[in-house]
C-alpha positions in Angstrom: -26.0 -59.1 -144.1 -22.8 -60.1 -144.5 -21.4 -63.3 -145.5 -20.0 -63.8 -141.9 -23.2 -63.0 -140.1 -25.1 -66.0 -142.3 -22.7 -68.4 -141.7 -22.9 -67.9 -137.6 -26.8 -67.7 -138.0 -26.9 -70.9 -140.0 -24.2 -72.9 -137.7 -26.7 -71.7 -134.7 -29.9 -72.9 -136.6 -28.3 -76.2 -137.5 -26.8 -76.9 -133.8 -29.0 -79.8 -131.9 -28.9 -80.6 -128.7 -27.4 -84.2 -128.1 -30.4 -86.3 -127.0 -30.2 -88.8 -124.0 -33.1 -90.7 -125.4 -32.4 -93.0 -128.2 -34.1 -92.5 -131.9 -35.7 -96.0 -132.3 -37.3 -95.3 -128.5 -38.5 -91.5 -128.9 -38.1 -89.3 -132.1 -38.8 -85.8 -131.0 -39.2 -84.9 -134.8 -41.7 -87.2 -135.7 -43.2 -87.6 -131.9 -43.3 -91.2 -132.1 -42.3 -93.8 -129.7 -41.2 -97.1 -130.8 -41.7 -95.7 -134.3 -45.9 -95.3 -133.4 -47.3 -92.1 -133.1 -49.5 -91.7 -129.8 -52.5 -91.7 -132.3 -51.3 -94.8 -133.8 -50.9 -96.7 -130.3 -54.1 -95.5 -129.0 -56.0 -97.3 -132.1 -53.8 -101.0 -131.4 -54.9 -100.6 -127.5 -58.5 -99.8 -128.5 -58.8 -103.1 -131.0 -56.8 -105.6 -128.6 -58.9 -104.3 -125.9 -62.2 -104.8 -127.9 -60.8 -108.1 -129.3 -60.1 -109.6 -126.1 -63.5 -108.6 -124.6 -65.5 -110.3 -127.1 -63.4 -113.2 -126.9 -63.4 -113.3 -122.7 -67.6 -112.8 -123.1 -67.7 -115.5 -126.4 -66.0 -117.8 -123.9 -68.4 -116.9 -120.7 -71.3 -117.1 -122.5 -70.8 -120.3 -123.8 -69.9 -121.7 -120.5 -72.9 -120.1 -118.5 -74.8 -122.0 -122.1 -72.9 -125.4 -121.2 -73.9 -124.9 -117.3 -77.3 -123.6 -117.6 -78.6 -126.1 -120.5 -76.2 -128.9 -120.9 -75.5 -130.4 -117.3 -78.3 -131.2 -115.3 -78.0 -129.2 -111.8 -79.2 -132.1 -109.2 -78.5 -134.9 -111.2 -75.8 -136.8 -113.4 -76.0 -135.7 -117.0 -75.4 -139.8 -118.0 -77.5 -142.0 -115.8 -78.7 -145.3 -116.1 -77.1 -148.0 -118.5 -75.5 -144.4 -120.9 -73.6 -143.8 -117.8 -70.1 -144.9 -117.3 -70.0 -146.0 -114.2 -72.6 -148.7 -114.9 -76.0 -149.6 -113.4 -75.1 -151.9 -111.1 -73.6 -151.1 -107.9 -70.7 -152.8 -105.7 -69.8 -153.3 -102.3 -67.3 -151.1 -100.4 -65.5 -151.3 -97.4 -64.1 -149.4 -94.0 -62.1 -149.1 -92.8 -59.5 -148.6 -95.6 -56.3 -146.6 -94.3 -54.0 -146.8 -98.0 -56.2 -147.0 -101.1 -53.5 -148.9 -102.7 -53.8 -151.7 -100.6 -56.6 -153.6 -98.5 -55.1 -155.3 -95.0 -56.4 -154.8 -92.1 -53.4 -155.5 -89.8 -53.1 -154.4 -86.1 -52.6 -155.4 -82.7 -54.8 -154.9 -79.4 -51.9 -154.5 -77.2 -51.4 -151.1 -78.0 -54.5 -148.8 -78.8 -51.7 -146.9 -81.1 -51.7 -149.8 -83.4 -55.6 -149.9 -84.4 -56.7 -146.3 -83.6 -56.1 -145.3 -87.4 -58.8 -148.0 -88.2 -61.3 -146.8 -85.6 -61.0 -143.3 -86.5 -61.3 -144.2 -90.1 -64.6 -145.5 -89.0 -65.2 -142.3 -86.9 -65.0 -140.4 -89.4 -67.5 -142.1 -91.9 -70.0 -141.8 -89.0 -69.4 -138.4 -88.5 -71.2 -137.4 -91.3 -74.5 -139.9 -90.6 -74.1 -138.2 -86.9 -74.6 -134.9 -88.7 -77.6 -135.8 -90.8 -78.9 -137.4 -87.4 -79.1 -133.8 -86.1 -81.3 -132.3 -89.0 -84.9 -131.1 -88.6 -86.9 -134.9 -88.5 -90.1 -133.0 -90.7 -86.9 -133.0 -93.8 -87.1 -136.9 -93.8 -89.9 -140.0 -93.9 -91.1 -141.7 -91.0 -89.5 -145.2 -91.2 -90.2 -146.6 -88.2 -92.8 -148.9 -89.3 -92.5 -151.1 -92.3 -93.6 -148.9 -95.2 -92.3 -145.8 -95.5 -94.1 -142.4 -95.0 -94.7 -140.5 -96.7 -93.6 -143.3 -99.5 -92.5 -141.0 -101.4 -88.9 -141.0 -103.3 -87.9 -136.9 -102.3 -88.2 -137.8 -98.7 -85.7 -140.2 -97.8 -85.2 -142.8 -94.2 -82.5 -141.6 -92.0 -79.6 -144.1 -91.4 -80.0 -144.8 -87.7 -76.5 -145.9 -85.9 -78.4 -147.8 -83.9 -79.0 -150.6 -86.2 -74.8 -151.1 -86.2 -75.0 -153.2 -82.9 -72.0 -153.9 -81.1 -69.9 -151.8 -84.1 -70.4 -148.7 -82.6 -68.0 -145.6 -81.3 -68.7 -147.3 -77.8 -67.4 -150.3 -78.2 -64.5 -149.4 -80.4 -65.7 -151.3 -83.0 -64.7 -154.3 -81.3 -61.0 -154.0 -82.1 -59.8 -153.6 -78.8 -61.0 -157.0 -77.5 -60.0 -158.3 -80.9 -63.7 -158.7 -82.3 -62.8 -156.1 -85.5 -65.9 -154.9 -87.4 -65.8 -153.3 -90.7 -68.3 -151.3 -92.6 -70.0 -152.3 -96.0 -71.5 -150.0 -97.9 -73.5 -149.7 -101.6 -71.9 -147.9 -104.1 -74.1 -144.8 -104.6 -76.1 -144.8 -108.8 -78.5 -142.2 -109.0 -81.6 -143.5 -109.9 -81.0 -147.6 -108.9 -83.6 -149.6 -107.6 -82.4 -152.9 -106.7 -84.6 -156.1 -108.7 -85.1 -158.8 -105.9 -84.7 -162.3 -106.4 -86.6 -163.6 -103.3 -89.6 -161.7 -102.0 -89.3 -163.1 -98.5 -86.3 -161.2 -97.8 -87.0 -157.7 -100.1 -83.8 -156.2 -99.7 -80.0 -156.1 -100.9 -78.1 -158.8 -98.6 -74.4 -159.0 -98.1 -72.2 -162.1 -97.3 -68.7 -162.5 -96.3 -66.2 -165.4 -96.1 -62.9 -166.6 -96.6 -61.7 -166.7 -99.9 -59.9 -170.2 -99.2 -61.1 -173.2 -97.3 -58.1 -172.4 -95.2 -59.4 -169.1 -94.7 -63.1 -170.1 -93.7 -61.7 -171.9 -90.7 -59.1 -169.1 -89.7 -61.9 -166.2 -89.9 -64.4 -168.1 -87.9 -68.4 -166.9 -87.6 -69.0 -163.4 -88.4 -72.3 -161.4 -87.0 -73.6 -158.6 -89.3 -75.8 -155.6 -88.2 -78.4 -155.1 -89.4 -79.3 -158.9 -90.7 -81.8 -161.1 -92.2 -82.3 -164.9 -92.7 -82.8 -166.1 -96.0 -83.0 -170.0 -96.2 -81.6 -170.3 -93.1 -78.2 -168.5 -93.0 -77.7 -164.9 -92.2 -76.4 -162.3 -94.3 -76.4 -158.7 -93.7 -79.4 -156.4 -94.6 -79.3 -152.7 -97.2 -82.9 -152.3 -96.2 -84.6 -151.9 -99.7 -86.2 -148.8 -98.1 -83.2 -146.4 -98.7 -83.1 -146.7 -102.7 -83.6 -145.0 -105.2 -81.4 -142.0 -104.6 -81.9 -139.1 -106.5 -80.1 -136.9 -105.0 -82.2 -135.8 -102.4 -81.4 -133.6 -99.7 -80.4 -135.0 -96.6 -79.5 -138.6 -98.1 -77.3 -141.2 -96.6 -76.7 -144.6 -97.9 -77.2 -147.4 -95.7 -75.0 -149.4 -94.0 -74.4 -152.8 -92.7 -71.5 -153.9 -89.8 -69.6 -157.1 -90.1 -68.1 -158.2 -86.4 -65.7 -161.1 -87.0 -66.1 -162.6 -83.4 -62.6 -165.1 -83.3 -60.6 -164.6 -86.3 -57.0 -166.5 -85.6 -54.1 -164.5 -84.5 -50.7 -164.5 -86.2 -52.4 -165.7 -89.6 -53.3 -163.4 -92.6 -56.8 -164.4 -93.4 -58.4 -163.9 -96.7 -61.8 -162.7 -96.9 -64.2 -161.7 -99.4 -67.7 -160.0 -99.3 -70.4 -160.2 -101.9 -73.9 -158.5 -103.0 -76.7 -161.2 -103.4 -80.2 -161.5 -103.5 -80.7 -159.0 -105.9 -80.1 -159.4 -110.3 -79.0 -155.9 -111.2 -75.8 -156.0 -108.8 -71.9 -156.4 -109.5 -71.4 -160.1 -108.2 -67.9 -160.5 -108.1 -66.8 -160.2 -104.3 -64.9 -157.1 -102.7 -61.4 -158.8 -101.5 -59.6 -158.1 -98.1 -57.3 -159.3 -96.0 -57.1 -159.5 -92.4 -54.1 -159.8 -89.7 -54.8 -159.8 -85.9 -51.6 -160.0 -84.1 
């Protein structure tokens, strides 16, 4: 061969083809991509997928642990005097509109003005209404004065009834500017109420005005259902209801307070306490109240 023929073979063995792909994305030579050969990024997907699994099962198994073992499933895991919320329930109140605040302010002229309240109170009856409609064999007979079966799974149905003239009927007497509201216990798993006077065995309830200005302006109140204790009537959370343990079908008991001639055109203070029992909150749930 001559020593023309070997230089045009060698300048034909040395000639590459320019390359649209860049180096440090595909090397043709040393087949690897991103400077990784295909074996090489095969064995970094196989551990990060291995790695991840056993963390994503660590952290289910753990959590199914926690659920299963930790937390009780029908009851709190903190109950009684360990639990934050205390053992000793308050009063609450309906209707409330604005959580931040606690006035009770409309007129009767226009049903616009006071239909938030009274659908407020719909709509905590709406769910006793419900419970009303289960099958009767799920709860106790209460008609008499002991319950029965006297039992604590099988709970007394709430009966509507017992709310007098606060009712869906009625309006809950705002329209003829007799307003009701609602009391209700706070809810404690477990809480049995310790009575003070045996005469009356239940929870009672009591509301006034805050300020001797304010007992005169609210005038006499009527509560549903009541009881007499020393002469003076208070309103009645039968004793009947409690404990709750979170049984099925439950519903705390309620009792209506109808203020029958509050004064117009004056913002009346009024508060509403738990008595008759030792192991309740004491200090009085405050309100206000404005009838224009």
């Amino acid at each position: 061969m001559s020593i023309q023929d070997f230089s045009d073979n060698l300048s034909i063995l040395s000639y590459e083809t320019p390359s649209r792909c860049p180096k440090w994305l595909y090397n043709k030579h040393k087949k690897t991509i991103l400077g990784r050969t295909c074996d090489s990024w095969a064995k970094i997907f196989g551990y990060y997928i291995c790695f991840y699994s056993l963390l994503a099962g660590f952290f289910v198994s753990m959590l199914m642990i926690f659920l299963q073992f930790i937390i009780p499933p029908y009851m709190p895991m903190q109950t009684g005097n360990q639990s934050l919320l205390g053992f000793a329930p308050g009063v609450a109140i309906r209707p409330i509109i604005d959580e931040q605040r606690t006035l009770i302010h409309y007129s009767n002229k226009d049903p616009q003005d006071y239909y938030e309240y009274v659908d407020n109170l719909n709509a905590l009856l709406d769910y006793y209404e419900e419970i009303s409609l289960k099958d009767q064999q799920e709860f106790a007979n209460c008609s008499g004065p002991v319950k029965e079966p006297n039992i604590a799974s099988k709970v007394c149905p709430f009966s509507l009834t017992t709310l007098g003239a606060c009712s869906r009927a009625t309006d809950f007497g705002y329209p003829e500017n007799k307003p009701c509201v609602i009391l209700k216990i706070n809810r404690i798993y477990g809480w049995m109420p310790y009575i003070i006077d045996q005469s009356v065995p239940h929870v009672l309830v009591t509301c006034t005005g805050q300020n001797p200005e304010d007992k005169v302006n609210l005038g006499p109140l009527k509560f549903f259902p009541s009881a007499s204790l020393n002469g003076t009537e208070y309103g009645k959370f039968d004793s009947v209801y409690f404990p709750f343990i979170g049984q099925k079908g439950y519903a705390s008991p309620l009792v209506a307070v109808q203020f029958l001639n509050p004064t117009r055109h004056m913002l009346i203070l009024v508060e509403c306490w738990l008595t008759n029992a030792l192991n309740v909150i004491k200090e009085p749930f405050e309100f206000e109240l404005f009838v224009d």
